[in-house]
N, C-alpha and C positions, 0 to 999 in steps of 0.2 A: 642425509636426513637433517632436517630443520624442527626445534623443538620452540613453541610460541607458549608463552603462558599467555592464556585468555580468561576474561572475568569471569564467565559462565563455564566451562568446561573445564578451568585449570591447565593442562597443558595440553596442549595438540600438537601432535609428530605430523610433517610437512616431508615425503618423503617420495619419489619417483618424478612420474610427468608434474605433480600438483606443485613439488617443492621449484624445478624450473619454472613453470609460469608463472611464481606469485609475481617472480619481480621483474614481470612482461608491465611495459606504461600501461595495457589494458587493463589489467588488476592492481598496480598502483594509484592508478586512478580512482577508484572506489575509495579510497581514504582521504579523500575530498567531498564524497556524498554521502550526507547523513543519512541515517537507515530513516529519521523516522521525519525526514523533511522538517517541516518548519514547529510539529510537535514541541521543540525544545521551548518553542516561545511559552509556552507550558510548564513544561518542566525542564527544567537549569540543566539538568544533569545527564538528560537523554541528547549527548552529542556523541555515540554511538555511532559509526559509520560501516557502511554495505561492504567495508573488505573484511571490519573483525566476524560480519556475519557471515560471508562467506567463507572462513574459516572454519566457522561454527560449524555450518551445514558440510564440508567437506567431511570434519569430524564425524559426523552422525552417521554420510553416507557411510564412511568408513566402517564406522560399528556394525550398520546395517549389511554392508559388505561383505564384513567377518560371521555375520551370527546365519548370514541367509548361504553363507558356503559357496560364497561367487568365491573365484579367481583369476588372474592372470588379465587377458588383452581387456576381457567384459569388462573388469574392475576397475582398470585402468580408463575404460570408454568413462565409467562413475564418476570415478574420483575428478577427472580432469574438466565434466560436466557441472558436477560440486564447485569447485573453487571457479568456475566460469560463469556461473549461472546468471550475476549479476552486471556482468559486463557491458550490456544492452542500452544500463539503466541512465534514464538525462538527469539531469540536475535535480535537486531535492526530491531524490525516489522518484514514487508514482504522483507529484504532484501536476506535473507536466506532461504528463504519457500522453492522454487523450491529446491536446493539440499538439503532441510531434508527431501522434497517427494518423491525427486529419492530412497534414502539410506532408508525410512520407509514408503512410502505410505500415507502417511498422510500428511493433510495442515493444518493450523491452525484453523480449523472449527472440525476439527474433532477430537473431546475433549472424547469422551464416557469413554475412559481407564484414562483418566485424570479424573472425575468423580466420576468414580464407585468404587474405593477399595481408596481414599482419604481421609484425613478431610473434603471437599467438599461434599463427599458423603454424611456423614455423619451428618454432618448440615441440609444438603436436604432431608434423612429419616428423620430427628427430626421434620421436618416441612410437612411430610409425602405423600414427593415429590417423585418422580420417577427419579436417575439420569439419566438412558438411556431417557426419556421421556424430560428432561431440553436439555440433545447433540441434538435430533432432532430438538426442536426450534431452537438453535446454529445454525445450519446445515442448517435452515430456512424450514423447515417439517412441512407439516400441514399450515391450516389454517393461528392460529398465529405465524406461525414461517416468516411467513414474517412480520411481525414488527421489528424481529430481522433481518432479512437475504433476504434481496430481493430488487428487482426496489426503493420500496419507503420507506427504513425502517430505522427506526432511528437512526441507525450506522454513515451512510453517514449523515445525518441530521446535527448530531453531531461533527462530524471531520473535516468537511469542513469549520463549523463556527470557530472552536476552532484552526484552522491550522491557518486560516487567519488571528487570534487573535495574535497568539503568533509568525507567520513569519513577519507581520507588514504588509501584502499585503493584501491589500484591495478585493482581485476578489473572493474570496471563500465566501463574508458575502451574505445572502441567509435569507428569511424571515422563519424560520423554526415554529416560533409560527404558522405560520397560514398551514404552512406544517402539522403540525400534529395535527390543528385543524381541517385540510378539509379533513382527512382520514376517509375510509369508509369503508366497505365491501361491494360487491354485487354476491351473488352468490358462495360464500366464497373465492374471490378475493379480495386483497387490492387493493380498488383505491382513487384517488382524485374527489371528489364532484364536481358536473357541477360552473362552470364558472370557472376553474383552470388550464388551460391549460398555461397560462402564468406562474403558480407556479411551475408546472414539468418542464416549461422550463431554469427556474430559475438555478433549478439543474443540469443540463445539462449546463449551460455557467458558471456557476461557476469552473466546474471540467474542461472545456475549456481552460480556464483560468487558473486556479490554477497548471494544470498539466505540462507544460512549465516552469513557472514563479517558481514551489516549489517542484514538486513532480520530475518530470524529467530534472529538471536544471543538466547543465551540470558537473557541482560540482558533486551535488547529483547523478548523473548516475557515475561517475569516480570512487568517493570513494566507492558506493553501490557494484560496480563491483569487487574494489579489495578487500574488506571482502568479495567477493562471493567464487575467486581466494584465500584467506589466508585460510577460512574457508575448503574450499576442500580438501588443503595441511594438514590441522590440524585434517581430518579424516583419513587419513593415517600414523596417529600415532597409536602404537599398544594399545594406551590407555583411546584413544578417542573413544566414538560408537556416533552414528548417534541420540540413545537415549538421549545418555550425551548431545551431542550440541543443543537437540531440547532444553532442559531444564534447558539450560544456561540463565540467562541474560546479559544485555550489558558488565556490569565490569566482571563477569565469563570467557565472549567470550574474550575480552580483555587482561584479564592474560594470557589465555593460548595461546594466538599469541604471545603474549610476552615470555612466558617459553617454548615454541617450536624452536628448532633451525633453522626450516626449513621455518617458518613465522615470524621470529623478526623482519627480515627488512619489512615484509607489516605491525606490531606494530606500529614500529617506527614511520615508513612513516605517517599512520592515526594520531597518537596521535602528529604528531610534521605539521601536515597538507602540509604533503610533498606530494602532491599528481601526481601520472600521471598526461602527459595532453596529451591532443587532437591531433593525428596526422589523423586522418580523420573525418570527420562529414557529411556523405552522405544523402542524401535524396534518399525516395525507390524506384521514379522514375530513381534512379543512378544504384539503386542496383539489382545485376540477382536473380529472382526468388528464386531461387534454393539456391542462401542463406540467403533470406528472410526467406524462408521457415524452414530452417537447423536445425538441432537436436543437442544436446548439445554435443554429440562427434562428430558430425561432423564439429561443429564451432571449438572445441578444434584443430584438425588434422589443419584446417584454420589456429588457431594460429600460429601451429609447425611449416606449411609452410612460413607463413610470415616470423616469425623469423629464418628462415635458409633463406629465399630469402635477408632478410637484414643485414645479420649477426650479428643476438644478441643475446644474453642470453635467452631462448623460455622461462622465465618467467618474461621477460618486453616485452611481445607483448599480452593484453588483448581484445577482440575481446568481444564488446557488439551489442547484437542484439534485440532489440526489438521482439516480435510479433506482428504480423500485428491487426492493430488497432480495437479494437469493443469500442460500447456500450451500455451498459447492460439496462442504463437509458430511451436508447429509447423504449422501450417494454414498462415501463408504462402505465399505460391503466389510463387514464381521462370521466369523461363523460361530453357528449355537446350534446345537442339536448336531455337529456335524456338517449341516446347509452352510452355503453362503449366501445371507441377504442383505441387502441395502439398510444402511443403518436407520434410513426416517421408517422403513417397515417397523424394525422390530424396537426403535426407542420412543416412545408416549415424550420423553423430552426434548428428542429433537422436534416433534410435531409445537409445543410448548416456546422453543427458542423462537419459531419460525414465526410467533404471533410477536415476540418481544421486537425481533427485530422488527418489523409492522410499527412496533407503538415507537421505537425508540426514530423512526424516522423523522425528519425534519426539512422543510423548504426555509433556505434563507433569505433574507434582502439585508444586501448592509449599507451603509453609508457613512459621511464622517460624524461624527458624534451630534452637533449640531443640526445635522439634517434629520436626524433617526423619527423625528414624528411627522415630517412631511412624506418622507419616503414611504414612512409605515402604511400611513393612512393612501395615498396614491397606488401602493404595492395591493392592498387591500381590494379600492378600486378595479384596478385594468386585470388582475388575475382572476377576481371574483371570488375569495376566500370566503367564507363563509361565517367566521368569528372571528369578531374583536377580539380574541382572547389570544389569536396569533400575536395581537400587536407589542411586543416587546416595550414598544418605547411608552405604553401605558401599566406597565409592572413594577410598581417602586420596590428598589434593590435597599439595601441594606437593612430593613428592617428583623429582630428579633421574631423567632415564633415556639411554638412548642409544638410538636406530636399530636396532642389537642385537637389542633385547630383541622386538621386534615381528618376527623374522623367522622 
């Protein structure tokens, strides 16, 4: 047995298959990639990385393990699922997913080839596990696979307390103890135990909350975007594959922006927090359908347009688009009365979140600071916005106000 003191949980016992694998390169490796990607440029202190968190969650499974009366091989399928789960993950988390899924088909869940012919593996036969059978729970498969991977599983449990921890923002803390004491199964569904419907809602306004304020901060969406943009350019090197960058971490991705000709200046720019900014910030009620909708070569052709409509360089005109908002958390199923129902049935507040996240959407366009009112007004132009009021770079910033003036 291995005892870790961690920020968030105090101390966690590392003990059977989970205590071998930590110090597999595949879970050492995660101590290279921040939990909350490029966030820190944000806040100083969120340099937090995907292995303390998957310690975190291996803890929780653990608890959740003990209180729900698993034992033996199941347990072991959990735990070793736990401390795995993030193994998958490229460079600065999920900042890169989507282009390592276009160029490989695969998202960070989908670890099976990461697994199977590894030292991972290997550990896992010793303990006479099944790799393919540990990716399904990852993958959230099966019964227990949602412990790992679903509405209520202790990933999310985990990341939201530990974000909040280490960004200094209070909105993500969440009573998780009793989260993963009131888990249950019924009818081999995970759900929350009757009188908990206040606790799933917990999670749901946390991530309300936190997702504005940390996860999609405008910082955080800017610089996310231009490692999206450096990274692209960096696979059209004859030397780079799609392979290589999934299996990079943060300083790996990092060097090779820097020793590419064709990405030094998006290097620079990150490491010296030179960053784009804001020449539009639309809301979706602003924006046409159709490029809400848009597919990633057709936002690109978007860019080219801009940038010839304002005459600039077509790679200072970066064009972020959200997808249109879900969430996943409502589907949780609670019991009340005895029933088990889906949490948007029976919470008025998760109907209430599902409008916030609506209003809290945003279409970006950024550029380098000097460009932001050509871009704006061209972004304007070729997308068909609908208000000036998207136009950032008509919004003079520093000025004082009072409460007042908004009523």
């Amino acid at each position: 047995m291995k005892t870790i003191k961690d920020s968030v949980h105090d101390h966690i016992q590392v003990e059977g298959v989970a205590r071998d694998l930590l110090d597999t390169p595949a879970v050492q490796r995660l101590r290279h990639i921040k939990q909350l990607g490029t966030a820190r440029l944000v806040y100083p202190s969120a340099n937090h990385t995907r292995f303390e968190h998957s310690l975190g969650v291996y803890h929780l499974a653990c608890q959740a393990l003990d209180n729900l009366g698993i034992e033996g091989v199941q347990a072991e399928r959990v735990r070793a699922a736990a401390i795995l789960h993030d193994v998958g993950h490229s460079p600065y988390s999920h900042t890169i997913e989507e282009l390592v899924y276009r160029h490989t088909g695969k998202y960070h869940d989908d670890v099976a080839d990461l697994l199977v012919d590894s030292t991972v593996g290997g550990v896992l036969r010793d303990h006479d596990l099944d790799p393919d059978a540990i990716a399904g729970l990852i993958a959230g498969e099966g019964e227990l696979g949602q412990l790992v991977s679903g509405e209520l599983d202790v990933d999310r449990m985990d990341y939201l307390v530990r974000d909040a921890h280490h960004t200094g923002v209070p909105y993500g803390t969440i009573d998780h103890e009793r989260l993963v004491h009131e888990l249950t199964f019924i009818d081999g569904e995970l759900v929350l135990a009757e009188g908990n419907v206040q606790t799933a809602e917990s999670l749901l306004v946390a991530r309300a909350l936190m997702n504005p304020t940390v996860y999609t901060h405008h910082v955080t969406r800017i610089s996310k975007a231009m490692v999206q943009r450096a990274s692209e350019r960096l696979l059209d090197a004859p030397d780079v594959t799609a392979d290589d960058l999934r299996r990079m971490d943060d300083h790996d991705l990092l060097v090779a922006l820097r020793t590419n000709p064709d990405t030094t200046e998006y290097a620079r720019r990150l490491s010296q927090r030179d960053l784009y900014k804001r020449a539009v910030w639309a809301e979706m009620d602003d924006v046409p359908d159709e490029v809400v909708d848009a597919d990633h070569e057709t936002i690109r052709e978007f860019e080219r347009d801009v940038a010839a409509d304002a005459g600039v360089d077509p790679e200072h005109v970066v064009l972020d688009v959200p997808g249109r908002p879900g969430m996943k958390e409502s589907s949780s199923r609670v019991i009340v009365n005895g029933e088990v129902r889906p949490l948007a049935r029976q919470s008025t507040l998760v109907r209430a979140l599902q409008q916030v996240q609506h209003d809290q959407w945003r279409l970006g366009a950024y550029a380098p600071a000097d460009e932001t009112g050509a871009v704006g007004a061209a972004t304007e132009r070729v997308l068909g916005l609908d208000t000036e009021g998207a136009l950032v770079s008509k919004v003079r910033t520093g000025q004082r106000t009072t409460l007042d003036d908004f009523e």
